[in-house]
C-alpha positions in Angstrom: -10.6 -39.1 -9.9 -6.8 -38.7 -8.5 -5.3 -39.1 -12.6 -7.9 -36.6 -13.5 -7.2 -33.9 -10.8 -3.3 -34.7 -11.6 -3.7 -34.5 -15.4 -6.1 -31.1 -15.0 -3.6 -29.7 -13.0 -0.7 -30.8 -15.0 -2.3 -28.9 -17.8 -2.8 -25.7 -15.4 0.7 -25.3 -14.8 2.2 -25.9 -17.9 -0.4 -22.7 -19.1 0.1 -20.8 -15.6 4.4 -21.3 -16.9 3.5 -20.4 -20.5 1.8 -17.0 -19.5 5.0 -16.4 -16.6 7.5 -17.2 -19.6 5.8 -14.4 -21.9 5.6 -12.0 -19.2 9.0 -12.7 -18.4 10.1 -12.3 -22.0 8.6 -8.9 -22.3 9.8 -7.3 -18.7 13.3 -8.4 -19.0 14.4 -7.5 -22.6 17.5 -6.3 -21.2 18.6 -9.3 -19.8 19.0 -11.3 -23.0 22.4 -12.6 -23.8 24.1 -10.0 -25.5 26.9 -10.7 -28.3 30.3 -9.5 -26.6 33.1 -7.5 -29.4 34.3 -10.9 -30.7 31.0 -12.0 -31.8 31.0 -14.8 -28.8 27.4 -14.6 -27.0 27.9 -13.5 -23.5 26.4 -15.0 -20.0 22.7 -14.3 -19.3 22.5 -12.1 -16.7 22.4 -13.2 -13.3 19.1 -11.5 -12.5 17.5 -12.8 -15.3 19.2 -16.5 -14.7 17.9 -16.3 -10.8 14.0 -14.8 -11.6 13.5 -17.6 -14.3 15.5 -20.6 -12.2 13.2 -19.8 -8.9 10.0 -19.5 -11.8 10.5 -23.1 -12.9 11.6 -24.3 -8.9 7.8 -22.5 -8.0 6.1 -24.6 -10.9 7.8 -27.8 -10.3 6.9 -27.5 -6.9 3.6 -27.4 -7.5 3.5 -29.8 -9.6 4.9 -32.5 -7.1 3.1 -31.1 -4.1 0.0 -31.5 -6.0 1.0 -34.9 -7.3 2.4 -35.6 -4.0 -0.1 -34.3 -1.7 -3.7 -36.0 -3.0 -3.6 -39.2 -1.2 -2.6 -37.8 2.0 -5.6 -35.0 1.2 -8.0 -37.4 0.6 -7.3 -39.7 3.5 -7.8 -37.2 6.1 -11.2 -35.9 4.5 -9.7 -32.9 3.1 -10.1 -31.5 -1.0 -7.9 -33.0 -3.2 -6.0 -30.2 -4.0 -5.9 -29.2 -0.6 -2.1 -28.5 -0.3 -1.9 -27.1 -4.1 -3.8 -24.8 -3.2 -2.0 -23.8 0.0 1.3 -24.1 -1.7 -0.2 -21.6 -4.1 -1.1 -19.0 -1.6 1.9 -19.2 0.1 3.7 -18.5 -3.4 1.3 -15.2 -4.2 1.7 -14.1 -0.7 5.6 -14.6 -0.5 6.2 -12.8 -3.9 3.9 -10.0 -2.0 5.5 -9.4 0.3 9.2 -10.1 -1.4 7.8 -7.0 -3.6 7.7 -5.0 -0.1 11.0 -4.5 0.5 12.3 -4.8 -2.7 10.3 -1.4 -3.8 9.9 0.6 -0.6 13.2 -0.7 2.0 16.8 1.0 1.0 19.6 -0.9 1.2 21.2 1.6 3.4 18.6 1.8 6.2 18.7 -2.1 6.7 23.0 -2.2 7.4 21.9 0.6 10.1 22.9 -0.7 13.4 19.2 0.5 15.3 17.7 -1.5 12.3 19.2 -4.7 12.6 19.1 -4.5 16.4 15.1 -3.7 15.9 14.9 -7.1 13.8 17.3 -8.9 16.7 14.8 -8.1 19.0 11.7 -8.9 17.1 13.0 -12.3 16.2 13.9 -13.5 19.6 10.5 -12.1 20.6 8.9 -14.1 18.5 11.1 -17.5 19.2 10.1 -17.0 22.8 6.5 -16.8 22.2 6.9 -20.0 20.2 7.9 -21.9 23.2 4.7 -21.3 24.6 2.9 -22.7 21.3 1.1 -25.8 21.2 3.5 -28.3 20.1 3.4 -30.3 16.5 5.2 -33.7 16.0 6.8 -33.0 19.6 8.4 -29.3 18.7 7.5 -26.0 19.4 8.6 -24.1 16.0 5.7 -22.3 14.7 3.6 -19.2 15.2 0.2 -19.2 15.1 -0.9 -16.4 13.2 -4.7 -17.2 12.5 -5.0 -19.9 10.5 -1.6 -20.0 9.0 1.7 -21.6 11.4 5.0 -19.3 11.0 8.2 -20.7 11.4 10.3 -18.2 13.5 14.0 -19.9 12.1 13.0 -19.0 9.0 13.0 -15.2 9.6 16.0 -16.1 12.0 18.2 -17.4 9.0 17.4 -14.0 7.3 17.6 -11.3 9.8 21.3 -13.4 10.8 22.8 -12.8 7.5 22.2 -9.4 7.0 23.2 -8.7 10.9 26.7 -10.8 10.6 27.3 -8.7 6.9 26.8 -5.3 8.7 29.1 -7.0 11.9 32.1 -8.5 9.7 32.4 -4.7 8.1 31.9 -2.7 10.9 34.1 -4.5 13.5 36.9 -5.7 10.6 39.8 -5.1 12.7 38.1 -7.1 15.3 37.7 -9.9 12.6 40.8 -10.5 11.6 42.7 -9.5 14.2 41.8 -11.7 17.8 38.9 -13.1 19.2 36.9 -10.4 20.1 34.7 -10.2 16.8 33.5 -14.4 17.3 33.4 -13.0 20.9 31.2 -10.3 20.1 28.8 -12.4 17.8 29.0 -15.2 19.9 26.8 -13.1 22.5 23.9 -12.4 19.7 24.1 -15.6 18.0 24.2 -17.8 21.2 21.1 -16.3 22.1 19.4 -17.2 18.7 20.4 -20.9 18.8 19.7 -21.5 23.1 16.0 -20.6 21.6 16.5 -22.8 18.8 17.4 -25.6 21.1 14.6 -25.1 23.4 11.9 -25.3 20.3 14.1 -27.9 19.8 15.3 -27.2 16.2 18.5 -28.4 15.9 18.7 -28.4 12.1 17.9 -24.6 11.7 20.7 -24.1 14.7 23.3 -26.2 12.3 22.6 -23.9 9.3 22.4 -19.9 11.1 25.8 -21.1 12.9 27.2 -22.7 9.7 26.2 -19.5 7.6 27.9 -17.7 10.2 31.4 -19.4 10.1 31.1 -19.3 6.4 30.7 -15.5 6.3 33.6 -14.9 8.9 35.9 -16.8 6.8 35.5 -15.0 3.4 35.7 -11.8 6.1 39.4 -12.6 6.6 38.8 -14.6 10.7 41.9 -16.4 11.2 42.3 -19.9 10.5 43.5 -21.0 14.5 39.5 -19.8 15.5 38.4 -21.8 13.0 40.2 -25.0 14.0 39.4 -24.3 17.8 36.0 -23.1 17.3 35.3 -26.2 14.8 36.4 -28.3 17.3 33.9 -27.1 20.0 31.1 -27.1 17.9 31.9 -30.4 16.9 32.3 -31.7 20.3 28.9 -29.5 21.3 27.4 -31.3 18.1 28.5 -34.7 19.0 26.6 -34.6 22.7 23.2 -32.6 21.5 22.8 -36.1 19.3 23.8 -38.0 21.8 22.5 -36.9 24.4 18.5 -36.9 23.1 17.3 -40.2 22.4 15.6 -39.2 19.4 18.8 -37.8 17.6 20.0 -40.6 18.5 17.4 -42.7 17.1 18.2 -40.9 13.8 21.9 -41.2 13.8 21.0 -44.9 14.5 18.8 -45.1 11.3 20.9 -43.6 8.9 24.3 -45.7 9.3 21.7 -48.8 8.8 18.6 -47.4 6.6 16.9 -51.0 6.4 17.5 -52.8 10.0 14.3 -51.8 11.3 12.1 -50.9 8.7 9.3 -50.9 10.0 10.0 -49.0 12.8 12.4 -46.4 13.2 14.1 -46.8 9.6 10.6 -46.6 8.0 10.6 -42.7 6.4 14.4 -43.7 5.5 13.8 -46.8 3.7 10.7 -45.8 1.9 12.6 -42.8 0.7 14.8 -45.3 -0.6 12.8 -47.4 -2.0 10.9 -44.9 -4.2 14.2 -43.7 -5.2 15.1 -47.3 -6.5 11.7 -47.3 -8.5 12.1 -44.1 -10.3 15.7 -45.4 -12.0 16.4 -43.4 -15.0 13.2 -41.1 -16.1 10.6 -42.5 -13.7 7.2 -44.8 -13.5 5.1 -41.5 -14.9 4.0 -38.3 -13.5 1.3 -39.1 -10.8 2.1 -43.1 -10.6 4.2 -42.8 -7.5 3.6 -46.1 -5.2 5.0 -44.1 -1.8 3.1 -41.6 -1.5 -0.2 -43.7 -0.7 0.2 -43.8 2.8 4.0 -45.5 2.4 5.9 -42.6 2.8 4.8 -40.1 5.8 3.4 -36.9 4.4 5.5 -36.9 1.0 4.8 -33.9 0.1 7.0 -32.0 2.5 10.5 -32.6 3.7 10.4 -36.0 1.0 8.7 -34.3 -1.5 12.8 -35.1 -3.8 11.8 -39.0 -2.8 8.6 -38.9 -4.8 10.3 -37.0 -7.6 13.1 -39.3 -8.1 10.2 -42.2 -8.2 7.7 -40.3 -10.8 10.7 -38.5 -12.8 13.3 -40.4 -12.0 17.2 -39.4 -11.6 16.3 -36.5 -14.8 13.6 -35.3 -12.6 15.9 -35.1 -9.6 19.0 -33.6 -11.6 16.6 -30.7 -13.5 15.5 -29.8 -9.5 19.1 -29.8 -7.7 20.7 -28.0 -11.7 17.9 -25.3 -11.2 18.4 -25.0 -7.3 22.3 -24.8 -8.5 21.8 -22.1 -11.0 19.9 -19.9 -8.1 23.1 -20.6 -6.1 25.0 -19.6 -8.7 23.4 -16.5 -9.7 23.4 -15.2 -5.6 27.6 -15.7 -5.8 27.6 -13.3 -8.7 25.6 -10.8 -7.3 27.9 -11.6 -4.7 31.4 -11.3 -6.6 30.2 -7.9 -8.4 29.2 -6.4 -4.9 32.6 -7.2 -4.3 34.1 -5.9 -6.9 32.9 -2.1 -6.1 33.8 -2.9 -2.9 30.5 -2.4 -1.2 31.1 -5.4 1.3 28.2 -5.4 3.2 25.7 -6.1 -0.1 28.4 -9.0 -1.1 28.4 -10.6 2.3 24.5 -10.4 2.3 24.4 -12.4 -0.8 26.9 -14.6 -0.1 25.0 -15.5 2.8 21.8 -15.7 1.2 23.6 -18.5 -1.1 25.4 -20.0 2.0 21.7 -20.7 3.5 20.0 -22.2 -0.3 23.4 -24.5 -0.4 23.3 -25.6 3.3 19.2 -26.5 2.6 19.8 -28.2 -0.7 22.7 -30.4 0.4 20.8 -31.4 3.8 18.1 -31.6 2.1 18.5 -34.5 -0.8 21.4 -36.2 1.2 18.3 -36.9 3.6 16.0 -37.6 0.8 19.1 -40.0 -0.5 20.3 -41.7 2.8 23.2 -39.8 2.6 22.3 -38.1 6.4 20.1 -39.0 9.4 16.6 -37.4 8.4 16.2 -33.7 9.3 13.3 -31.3 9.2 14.9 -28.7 6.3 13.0 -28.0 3.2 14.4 -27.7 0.0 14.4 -24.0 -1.1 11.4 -22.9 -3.3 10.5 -26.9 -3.8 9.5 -28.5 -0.7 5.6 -27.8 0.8 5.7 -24.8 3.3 4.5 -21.5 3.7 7.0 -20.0 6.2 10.2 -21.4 3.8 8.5 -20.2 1.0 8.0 -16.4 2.3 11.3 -16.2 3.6 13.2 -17.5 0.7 11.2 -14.8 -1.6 11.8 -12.5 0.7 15.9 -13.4 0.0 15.4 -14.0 -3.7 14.1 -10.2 -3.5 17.0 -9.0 -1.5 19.2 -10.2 -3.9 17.4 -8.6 -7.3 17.5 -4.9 -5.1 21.2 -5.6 -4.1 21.8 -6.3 -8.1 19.9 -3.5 -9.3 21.4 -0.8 -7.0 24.7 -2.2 -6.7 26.0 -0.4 -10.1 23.9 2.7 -9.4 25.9 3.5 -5.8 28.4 6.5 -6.0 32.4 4.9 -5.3 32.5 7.7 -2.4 29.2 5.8 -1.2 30.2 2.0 -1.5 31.8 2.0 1.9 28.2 2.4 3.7 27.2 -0.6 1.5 
């Protein structure tokens, strides 16, 4: 019964992509490759390169989660497409409520400073309330919100960027000249990761602060803050692991994947093995050995692990290529923001990118061994709602600062 629900929806995908490809097709006839004055096809767009990359991302992902997902489902009395289906609501309700802002939210109105302080406010709001959450594997990170759990980093990562954009053009003199613009950040920021810390979510805390550095330094920050700066994180870094036994534990884990395997190098080495079982193109779609009961709930944060053993390493390269073509596509919304000189919408998207390359990286160099294990989903591929929402929610962001971008006035590209 498994194969059968596997092969049916297999076969419901590859229709439900069929149907997306032809709407796709038709809505987008503008972005086709276009034949440039000496007769050499040009780039696809990158709008039209990001909507179809995060299309096939969403279809692979449910494919795995379902494929993923069934054992674990069945085990713990629930419907066999139990997380399929979830995965699928989380999809229709993320591209909802991407469409929000995208149609009805200007660009302008969100760089306004009693806007972003507004979302400041709401977000550590929330990440309070979450410390007083009933805890799930040991942290406090989600919001209860009737029967669905919302991860407050999430929105954190989010409402960050486009704060640090609007702050890196507004106080540029500040920026690049002395510390008082880290100063000045340092104060909002620090808040954000103290409640990080208490949920304890140390891996959202290592991408909003990396994000942050990344955007200061295309800004024009000196190099001596960075060296200083880098130093103090790494030394803070260095103690937060050291300090908590199960960090610790982790660290421990990685730099020997296989010395305790059945203990704490289990999730590790399991990843591995499946990994080593997959080889080249896989042992078949739906065949995957770890997933029944071996590896702890596959279908989330080792949902790559269970692609690499069903698909193999051309399963794993098609996920991290597309991941890297929606990368790709942000920096050249990015670039041509740049280009007109409308700062704030380039630093927005570079951000945006900055967060999906931080998450893939972490992300498969977990899944690989590469890194001590760490509770970040791969962007648009791994099973979660509150990822999900907030990455469509960016991927949205991104398609309004491309579409508006060319339309803005030059005497208007300095409020942008």
């Amino acid at each position: 019964m498994v194969v059968f629900a596997e092969r049916r929806t297999f076969c419901l995908l590859v229709y439900l992509n069929i149907m997306a490809l032809s709407f796709f097709s038709r809505s987008n006839s503008s972005s086709y490759a276009k034949t440039g004055s000496d007769g050499v096809l040009s780039l696809p767009s990158a709008r039209a390169i990001l909507i179809a990359s995060v299309g096939c991302m969403m279809v692979l992902s449910l494919l795995m989660v379902a494929s993923a997902s069934i054992p674990f489902a069945l085990s713990r009395g629930m419907t066999e497409l139990y997380f399929f289906n979830n995965q699928l609501l989380y999809m229709c309700i993320g591209l909802f409520l991407a469409f929000l802002p995208y149609k009805f939210v200007p660009l302008k109105m969100l760089y306004q400073t009693g806007t972003q302080f507004f979302l400041l406010m709401v977000t550590a709001l929330l990440l309070v309330i979450t410390l007083f959450g009933t805890p799930i594997n040991g942290s406090k990170r989600w919001l209860s919100l009737g029967g669905f759990n919302f991860q407050v980093a999430e929105l954190a990562k989010l409402v960050v960027i486009v704060f640090v954009a609007d702050f890196v053009v507004r106080r540029s003199f500040e920026v690049r000249n002395g510390w008082d613009g880290f100063l000045r950040i340092s104060l909002v920021i620090g808040l954000l990761t103290f409640l990080l810390l208490l949920q304890p979510d140390f891996g959202s805390l290592v991408v909003i602060v990396g994000t942050v550095f990344a955007i200061f330094y295309i800004a024009g920050a000196p190099y001596k803050q960075f060296i200083a700066l880098g130093a103090v994180v790494s030394v803070l870094g260095v103690l937060a692991v050291t300090l908590v036994q199960y960090r610790l534990t982790r660290a421990l884990s990685f730099l020997d994947p296989f010395d305790d395997i059945q203990d704490t190098d289990y999730q590790l080495a399991r990843s591995l093995i499946a990994f080593g079982r997959g080889q080249f193109t896989g042992v078949g779609y739906g065949e995957s050995v770890q997933k029944l009961s071996h590896l702890p709930e596959a279908h989330t944060d080792f949902l790559l692990a269970i692609t690499g053993e069903e698909l193999g390493f051309v399963g794993v390269t098609l996920i991290l290529l597309l991941e890297a073509l929606i990368i790709g596509s942000a920096m050249r919304i990015s670039y041509n923001a740049l280009k007109r000189r409308q700062m704030r919408m380039s630093y927005t998207a570079f951000g945006i990118g900055i967060i999906f390359i931080a998450q893939t990286i972490i992300n498969a160099a977990m899944n690989m061994g590469a890194m001590p294990t760490k509770g970040l989903t791969m962007p648009f591929f791994s099973y979660g709602g509150s990822s999900m929402l907030i990455s469509l929610v960016m991927v949205a962001l991104l398609l309004k600062i491309y579409k508006e971008s060319p339309e803005i006035e030059k005497s208007q590209c300095r409020h942008y």
